[in-house]
C-alpha positions in Angstrom: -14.6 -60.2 -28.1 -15.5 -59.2 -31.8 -15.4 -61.9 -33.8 -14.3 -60.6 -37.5 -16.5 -62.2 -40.5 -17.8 -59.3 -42.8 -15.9 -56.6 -43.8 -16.3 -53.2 -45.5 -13.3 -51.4 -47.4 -13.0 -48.2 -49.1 -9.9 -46.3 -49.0 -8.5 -43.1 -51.2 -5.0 -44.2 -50.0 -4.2 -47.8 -51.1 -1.1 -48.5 -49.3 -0.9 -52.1 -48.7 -4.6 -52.9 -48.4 -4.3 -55.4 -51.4 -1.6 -57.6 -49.0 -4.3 -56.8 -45.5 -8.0 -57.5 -47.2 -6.3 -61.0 -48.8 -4.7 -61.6 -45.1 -8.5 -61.2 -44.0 -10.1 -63.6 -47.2 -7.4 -66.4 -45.8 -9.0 -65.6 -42.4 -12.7 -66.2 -43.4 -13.3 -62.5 -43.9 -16.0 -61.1 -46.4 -14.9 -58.2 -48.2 -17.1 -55.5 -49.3 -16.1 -52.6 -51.1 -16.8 -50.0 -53.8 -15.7 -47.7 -56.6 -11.6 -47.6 -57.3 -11.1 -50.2 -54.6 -13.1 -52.5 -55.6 -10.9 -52.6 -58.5 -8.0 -52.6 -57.0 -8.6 -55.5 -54.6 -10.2 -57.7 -57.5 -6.7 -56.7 -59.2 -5.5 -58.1 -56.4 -7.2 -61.3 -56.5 -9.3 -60.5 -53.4 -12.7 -61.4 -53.7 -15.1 -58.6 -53.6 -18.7 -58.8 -52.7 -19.6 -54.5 -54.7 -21.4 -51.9 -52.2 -23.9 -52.0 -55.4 -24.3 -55.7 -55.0 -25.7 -55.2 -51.4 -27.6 -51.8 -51.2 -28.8 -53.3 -54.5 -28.7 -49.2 -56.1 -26.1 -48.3 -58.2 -23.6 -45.4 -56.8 -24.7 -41.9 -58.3 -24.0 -38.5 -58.7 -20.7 -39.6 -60.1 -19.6 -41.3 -57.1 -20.6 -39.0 -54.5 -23.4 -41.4 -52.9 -22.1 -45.0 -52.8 -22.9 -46.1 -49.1 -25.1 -44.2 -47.6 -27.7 -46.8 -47.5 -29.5 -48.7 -44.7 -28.2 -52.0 -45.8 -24.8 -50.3 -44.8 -25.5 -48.4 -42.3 -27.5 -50.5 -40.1 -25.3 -53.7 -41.1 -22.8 -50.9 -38.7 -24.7 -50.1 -35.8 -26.2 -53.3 -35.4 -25.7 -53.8 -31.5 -26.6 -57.7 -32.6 -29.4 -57.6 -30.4 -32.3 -59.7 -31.2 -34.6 -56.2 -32.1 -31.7 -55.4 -34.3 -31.0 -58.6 -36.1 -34.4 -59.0 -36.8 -34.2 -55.8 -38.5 -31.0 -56.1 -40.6 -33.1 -59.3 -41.6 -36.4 -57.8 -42.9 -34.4 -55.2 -44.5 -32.1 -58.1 -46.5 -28.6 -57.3 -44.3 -25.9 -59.1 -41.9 -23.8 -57.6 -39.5 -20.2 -55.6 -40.2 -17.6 -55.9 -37.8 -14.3 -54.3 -39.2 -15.4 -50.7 -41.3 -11.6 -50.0 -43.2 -12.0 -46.3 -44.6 -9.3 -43.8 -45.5 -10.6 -40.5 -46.4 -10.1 -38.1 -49.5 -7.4 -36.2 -49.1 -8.3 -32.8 -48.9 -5.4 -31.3 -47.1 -3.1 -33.1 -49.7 -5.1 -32.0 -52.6 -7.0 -29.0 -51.6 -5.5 -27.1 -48.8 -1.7 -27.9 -49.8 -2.4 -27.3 -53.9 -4.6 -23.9 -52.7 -7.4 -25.1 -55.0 -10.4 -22.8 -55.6 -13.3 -23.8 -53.6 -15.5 -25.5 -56.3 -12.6 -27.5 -57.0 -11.5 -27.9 -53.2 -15.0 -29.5 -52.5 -15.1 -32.3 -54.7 -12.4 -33.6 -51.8 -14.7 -33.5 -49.2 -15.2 -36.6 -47.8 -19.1 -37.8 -46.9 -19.3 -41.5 -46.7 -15.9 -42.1 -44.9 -16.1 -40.1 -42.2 -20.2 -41.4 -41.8 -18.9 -45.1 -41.8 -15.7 -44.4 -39.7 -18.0 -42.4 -36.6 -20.6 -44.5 -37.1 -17.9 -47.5 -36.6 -16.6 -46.2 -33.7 -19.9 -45.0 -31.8 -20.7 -48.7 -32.0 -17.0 -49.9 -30.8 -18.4 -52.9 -28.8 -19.3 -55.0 -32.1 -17.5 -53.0 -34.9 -13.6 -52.2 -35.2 -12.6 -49.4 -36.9 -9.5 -48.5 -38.7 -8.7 -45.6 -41.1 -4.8 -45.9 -41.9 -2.6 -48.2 -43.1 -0.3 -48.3 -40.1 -3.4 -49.8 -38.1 -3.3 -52.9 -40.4 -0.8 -55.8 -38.8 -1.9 -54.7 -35.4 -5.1 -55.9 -36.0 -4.1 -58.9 -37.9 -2.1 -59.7 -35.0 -5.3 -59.4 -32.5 -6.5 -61.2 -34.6 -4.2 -64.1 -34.9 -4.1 -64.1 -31.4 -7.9 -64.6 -30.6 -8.5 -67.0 -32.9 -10.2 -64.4 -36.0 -11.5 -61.7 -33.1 -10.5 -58.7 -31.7 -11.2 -57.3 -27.6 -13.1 -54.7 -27.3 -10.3 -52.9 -25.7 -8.6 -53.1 -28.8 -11.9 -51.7 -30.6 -12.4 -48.8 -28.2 -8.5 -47.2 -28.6 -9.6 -47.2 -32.6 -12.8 -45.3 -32.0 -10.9 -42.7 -30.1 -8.4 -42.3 -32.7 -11.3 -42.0 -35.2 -12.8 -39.8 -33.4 -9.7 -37.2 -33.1 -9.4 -38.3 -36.6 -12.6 -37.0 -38.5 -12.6 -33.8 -35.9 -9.2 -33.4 -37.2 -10.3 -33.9 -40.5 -13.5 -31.4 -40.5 -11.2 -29.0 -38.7 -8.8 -29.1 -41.7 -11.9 -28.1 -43.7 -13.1 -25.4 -41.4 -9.9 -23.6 -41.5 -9.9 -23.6 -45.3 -13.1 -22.2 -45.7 -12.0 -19.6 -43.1 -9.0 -18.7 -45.1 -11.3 -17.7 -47.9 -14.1 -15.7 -46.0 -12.7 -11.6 -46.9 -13.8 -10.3 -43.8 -11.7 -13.1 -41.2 -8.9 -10.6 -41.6 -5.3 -12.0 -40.9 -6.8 -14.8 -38.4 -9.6 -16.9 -38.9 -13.1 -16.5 -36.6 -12.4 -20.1 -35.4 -9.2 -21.5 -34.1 -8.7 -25.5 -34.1 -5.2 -26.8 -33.0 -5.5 -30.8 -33.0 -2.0 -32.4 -30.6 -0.8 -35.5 -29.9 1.0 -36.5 -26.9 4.6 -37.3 -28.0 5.8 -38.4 -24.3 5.1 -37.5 -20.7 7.7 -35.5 -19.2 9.3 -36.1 -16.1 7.8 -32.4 -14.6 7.0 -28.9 -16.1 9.5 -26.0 -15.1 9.2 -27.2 -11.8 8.6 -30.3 -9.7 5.5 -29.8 -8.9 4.0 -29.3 -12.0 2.7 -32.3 -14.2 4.0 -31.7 -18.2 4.1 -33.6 -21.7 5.0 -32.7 -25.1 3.1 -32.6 -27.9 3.0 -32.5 -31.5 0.8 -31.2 -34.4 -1.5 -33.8 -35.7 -1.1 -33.9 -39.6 1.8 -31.5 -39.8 4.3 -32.0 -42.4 6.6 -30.5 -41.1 7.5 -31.5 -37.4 9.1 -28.6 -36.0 10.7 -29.3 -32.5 8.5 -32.3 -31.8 10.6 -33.8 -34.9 13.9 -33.9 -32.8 16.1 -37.5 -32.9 17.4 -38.0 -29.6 20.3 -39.6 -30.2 21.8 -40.1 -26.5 21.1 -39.2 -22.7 18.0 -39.4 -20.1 14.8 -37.6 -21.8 14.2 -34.2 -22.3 12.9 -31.9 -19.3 10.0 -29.4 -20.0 12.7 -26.6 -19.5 15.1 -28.4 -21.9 12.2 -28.0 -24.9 11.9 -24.8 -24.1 15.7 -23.8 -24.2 16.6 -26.0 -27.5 14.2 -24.5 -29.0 15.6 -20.7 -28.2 19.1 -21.9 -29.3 18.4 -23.6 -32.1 16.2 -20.7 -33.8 19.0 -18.7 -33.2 21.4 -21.0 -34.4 20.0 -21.1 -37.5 19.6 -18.3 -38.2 22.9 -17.7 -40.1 24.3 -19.2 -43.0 27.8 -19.1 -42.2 28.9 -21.7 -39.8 27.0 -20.4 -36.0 26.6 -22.1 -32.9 24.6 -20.6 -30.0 25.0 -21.1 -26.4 21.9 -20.6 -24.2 20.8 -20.2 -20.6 17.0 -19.9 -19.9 16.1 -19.2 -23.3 18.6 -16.2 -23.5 21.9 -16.3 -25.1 25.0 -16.0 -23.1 27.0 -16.8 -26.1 27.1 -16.7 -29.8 29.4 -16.8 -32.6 29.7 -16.8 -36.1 32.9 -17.9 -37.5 34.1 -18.3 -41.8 36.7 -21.1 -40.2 35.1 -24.3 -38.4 31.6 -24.8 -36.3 34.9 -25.4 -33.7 36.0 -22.0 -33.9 32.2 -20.3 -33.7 31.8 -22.4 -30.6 35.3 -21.6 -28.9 34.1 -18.1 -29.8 30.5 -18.6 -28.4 31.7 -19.8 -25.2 33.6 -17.0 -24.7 30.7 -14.8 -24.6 30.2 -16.1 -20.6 31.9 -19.0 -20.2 30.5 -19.1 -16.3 26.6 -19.1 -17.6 26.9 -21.4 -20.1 27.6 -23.7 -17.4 24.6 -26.1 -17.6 23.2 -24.2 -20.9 22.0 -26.1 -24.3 24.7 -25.8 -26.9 23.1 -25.5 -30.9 25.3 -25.4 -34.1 24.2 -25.2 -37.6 26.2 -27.6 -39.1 27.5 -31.2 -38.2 29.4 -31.9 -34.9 32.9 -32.4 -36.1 35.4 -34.6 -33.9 37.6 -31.4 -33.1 34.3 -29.7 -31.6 33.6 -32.3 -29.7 37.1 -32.6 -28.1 36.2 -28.9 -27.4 32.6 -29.4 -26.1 33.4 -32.7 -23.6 35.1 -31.2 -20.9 32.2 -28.4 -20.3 29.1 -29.7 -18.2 26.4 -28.9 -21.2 22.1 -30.3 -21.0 21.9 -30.4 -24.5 23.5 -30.3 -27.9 21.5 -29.7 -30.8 22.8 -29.8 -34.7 21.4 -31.1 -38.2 23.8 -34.3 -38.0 26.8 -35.4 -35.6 30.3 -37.0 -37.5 30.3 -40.7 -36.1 33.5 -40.1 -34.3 32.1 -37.1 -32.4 29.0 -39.3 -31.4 31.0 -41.5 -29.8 32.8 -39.3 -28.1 30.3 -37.3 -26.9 28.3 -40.7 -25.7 31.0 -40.9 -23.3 28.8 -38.2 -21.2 26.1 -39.8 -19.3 24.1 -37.0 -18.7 24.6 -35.1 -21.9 21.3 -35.4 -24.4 22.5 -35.4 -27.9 19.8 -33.7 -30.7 19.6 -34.3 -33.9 17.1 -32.1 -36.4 17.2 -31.4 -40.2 16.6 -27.7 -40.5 14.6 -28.3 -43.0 12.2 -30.3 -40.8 12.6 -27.5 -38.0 11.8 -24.6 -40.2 7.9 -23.3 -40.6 6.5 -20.4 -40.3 4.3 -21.7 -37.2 2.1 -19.1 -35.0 3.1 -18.6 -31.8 0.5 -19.5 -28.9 0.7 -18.1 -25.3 -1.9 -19.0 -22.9 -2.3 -16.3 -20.4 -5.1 -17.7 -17.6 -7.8 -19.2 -20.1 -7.4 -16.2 -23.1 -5.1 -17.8 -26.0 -2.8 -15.5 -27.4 -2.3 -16.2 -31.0 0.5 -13.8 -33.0 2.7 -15.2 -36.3 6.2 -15.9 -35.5 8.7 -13.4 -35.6 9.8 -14.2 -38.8 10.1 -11.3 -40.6 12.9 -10.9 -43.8 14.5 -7.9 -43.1 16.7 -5.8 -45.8 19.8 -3.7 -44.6 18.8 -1.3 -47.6 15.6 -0.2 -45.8 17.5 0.6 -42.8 18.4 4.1 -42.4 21.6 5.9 -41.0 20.3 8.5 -38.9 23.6 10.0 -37.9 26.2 11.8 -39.7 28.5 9.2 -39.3 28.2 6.2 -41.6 28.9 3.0 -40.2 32.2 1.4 -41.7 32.0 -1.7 -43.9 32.9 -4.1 -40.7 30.8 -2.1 -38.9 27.9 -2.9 -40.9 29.2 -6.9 -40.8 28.7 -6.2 -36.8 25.1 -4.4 -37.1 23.3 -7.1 -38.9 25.3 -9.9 -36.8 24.0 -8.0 -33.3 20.4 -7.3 -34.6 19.6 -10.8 -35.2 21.0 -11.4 -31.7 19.3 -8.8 -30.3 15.5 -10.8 -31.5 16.1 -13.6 -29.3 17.0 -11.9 -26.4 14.1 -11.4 -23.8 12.8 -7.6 -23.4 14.5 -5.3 -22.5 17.4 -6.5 -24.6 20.5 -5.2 -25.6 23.7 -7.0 -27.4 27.2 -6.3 -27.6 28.9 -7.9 -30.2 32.7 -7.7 -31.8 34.2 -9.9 -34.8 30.4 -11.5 -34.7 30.3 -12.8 -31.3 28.7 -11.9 -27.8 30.6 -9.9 -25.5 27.8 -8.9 -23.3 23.9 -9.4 -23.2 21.6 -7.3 -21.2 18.2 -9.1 -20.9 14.8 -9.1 -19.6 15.3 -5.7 -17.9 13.2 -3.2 -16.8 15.2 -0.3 -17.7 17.1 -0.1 -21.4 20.1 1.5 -19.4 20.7 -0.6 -17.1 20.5 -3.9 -19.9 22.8 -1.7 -21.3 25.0 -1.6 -18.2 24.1 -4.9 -17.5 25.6 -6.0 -21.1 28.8 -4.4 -20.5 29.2 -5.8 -17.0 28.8 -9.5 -18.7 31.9 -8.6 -21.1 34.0 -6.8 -18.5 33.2 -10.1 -16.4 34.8 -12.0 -19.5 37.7 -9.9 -19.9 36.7 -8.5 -23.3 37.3 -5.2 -24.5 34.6 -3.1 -25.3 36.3 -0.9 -27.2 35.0 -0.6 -31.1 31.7 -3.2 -30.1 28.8 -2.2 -31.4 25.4 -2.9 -29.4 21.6 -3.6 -30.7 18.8 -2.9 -29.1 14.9 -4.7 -29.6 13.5 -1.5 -29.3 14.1 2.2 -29.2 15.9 4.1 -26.9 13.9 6.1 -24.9 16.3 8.5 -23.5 19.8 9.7 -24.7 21.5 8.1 -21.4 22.0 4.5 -23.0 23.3 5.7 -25.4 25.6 8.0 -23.4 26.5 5.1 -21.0 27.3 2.9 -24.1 29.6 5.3 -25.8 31.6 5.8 -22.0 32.6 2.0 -22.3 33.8 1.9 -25.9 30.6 1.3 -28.3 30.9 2.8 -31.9 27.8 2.0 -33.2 24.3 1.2 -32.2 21.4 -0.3 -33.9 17.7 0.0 -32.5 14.3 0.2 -34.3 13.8 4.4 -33.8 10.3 5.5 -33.7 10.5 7.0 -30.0 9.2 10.8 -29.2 12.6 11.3 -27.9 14.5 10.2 -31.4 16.1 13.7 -32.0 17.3 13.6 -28.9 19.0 10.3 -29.0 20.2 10.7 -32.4 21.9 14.0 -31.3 23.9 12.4 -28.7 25.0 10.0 -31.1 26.1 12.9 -33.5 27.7 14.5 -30.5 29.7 11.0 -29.4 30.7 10.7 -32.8 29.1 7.4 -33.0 26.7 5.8 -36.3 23.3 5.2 -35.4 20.9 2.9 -37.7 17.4 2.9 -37.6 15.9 -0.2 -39.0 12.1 0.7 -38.2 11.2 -2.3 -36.8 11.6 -3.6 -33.4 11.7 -7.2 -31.9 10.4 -7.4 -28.3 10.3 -11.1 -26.6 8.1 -11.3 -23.8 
């Protein structure tokens, strides 16, 4: 046991430590502090014994050395050993068992503002992280705590031991300060980075800090261990921000295929939803009406694989959908909000999860990490802004204006659709997908089998393509089951030759110049 009697607190952020330090006095704690929070504790009505007071030097260099000192330092790692105490004696000290530090807020101030470096530095942090480590390397008679959600839990151990604290207690608070002031000193080492001319678009050193959100019950498949985890610091969650609102918890597989829908899902402004089978969809829709009718039309797309699939809309989940969504056997549905009557409707469904995620907390422009047997992969997201006016018409038809509505529907499609991909798409919704093949012709074949399956007629769809055509026989197999118009990147050796076919169909052909392959 530690038992608590002399205390050192410095924090930038002040959040309740006025309330906490005065909980300490009333528990026989001595408070020592310095600078602004000295101030604000004696404002308080804390009693504070001033850093000055006991290093007997005054801070200097405006600030910038406060508590580097022996008298603090060793009052820190004293292991309270006879050799030790007799030291801290001779030198005029007493042992500190409780080291509160927050640090300066350089990703706040510096990183988030983009401040110029000799600006960015006075946010550097010295002292805090010095006190905090040296806290925590010395766990077994010191407790160390550096934010203010740490604060009743230790009042509590305290309470509960009589004014100490286990050393169990004191060693899960030197592991968090430990991920804490690497976390910290990463943040700094990826600024300087981003300033260095020759890093190019990706910085010489990589740091990615995670914490462990939950265990899951098994990775893609039983025999593989899993968990989830989420970006230390980031403010904004992403995926690991999701408010599970109903159902058993999420699989490995079911991260991986909310996260494919609801990309795609939001994608659109008018009201979408997006059905999705092993990251691919199998239906999507687009509808000026109600996220009821974009769904009715999204399930269309193949009804039979979306049994089992993850169901993401854009907008709330209205009563009427849910009438519509309950008698399907769906893993997941995903949307910014869900009406209170559909909630409870929907609860009805044991083993249906229910997601709930502002877009605004899902959006980011994260990179995109794929581990591939010890190398790390890093690339930016595929998050590129494309405009329809850099596109090109590379046939002597022109597309007509619904056409056009078609085109920029199936292209976005046609991005999160695994490689080989093609889309076929009418009134902005899937009538066939083609993905993950070997051979553009037959995703194209394969597309048009999926809508023939579904009872759709192909004729005057219009298909997308991630990439470019390689050889004029997709496009001659797409205009023998009704296709109109194609979109694709170009950029192909053989571009003439598909373009000519195109001419010779009769069809419009736009080139967009760039291509979206998923792997």
């Amino acid at each position: 046991m530690i038992k608590i009697k002399r205390a050192l607190i410095s924090c930038w952020n002040k959040d309740g430590i006025g309330e906490f330090a005065a909980r300490l006095q009333a528990m026989g704690v001595d408070i020592i502090s310095s600078g602004g929070t000295a101030r604000h504790l004696s404002e308080q009505g804390v009693k504070v014994v001033k850093v000055a007071d006991v290093t007997g030097y005054p801070e200097v260099l405006g600030g910038r050395v406060k508590t580097l000192h022996p008298r603090i330092h060793a009052a820190i790692l004293s292991a309270n050993t006879p050799d030790h105490l007799k030291d801290l004696e001779e030198i005029g000290t007493e042992p500190i068992q409780l080291v509160v530090v927050n640090l300066y807020p350089f990703v706040a101030e510096a990183v988030s503002n983009n401040l110029e470096m000799d600006k960015a530095i006075e946010f550097i942090d010295i002292g805090g992280p010095t006190m905090l480590r040296a806290a925590a390397k010395n766990y077994q008679h010191v407790v160390s705590l550096h934010e203010p959600r740490q604060y009743q839990a230790l009042l509590d151990e305290m309470a509960a031991n009589d004014g100490s604290v286990t050393t169990d207690f004191s060693r899960a608070r030197a592991r968090e300060v430990f991920f804490y002031t690497s976390w910290y000193d990463g943040q700094i080492q990826s600024y300087f980075g981003d300033r260095d001319a020759d890093e190019g678009a990706f910085s010489q050193y990589q740091t990615a800090f995670l914490v462990k959100k939950e265990d899951l019950r098994y990775g893609e498949n039983p025999h593989q261990l899993a968990a989830v985890y989420e970006h230390f610091g980031a403010t904004v969650p992403g995926l690991a921000g999701i408010e599970q609102l109903w159902g058993k918890p999420l699989s490995f597989n079911n991260y991986v295929d909310v996260n494919a829908a609801y990309a795609l899902a939001l994608e659109f402004t008018d009201k979408a939803v997006a059905i999705i089978k092993h990251t691919n969809p199998c239906g999507a829709a687009v509808s000026d009406d109600s996220i009821t009718d974009a769904f009715r039309k999204a399930l269309r797309g193949d009804s039979l694989s979306a049994f089992g699939g993850i169901v993401a809309a854009n907008s709330s989940i209205t009563l009427e959908m849910a009438e519509a969504v309950k008698g399907i056997f769906f893993e997941c549905v995903i949307a910014p909000d869900f009406d209170q009557a559909a909630l409870e409707l929907l609860q009805k469904k044991k083993n249906l999860r229910l997601l709930k995620l502002d877009p605004e907390r899902y959006r980011h422009d994260w990179m995109d990490y794929k581990e591939a047997n010890g190398a790390v992969l890093i690339q930016q997201a595929d998050q590129i802004s494309e405009v329809r006016e850099n596109w090109k018409v590379a046939t002597e038809r022109q597309p007509t204006a619904e056409e056009w509505k078609e085109l920029e529907f199936s292209w976005i499609l046609a991005k999160h659709v695994k490689s080989n991909a093609i889309v076929v798409t009418r009134n902005r919704e899937v009538y066939g997908v083609g993905a993950g093949q070997m051979s553009r012709v037959d995703a194209v074949q394969l597309a048009c089998i999926k809508a023939r399956q579904a009872e759709r007629d192909l004729g005057g769809t219009v298909l997308a393509s991630d990439a470019f055509f390689p050889f004029r026989d997709g496009v001659d197999k797409a205009v023998a089951e009704g296709i109109t118009a194609i979109i694709q990147p170009g950029g192909s050796i053989r571009d003439e030759e598909v373009i000519a076919a195109a001419n010779e169909h009769g069809i419009s052909m736009v080139l967009t110049g760039i291509r979206h392959f998923k792997h």
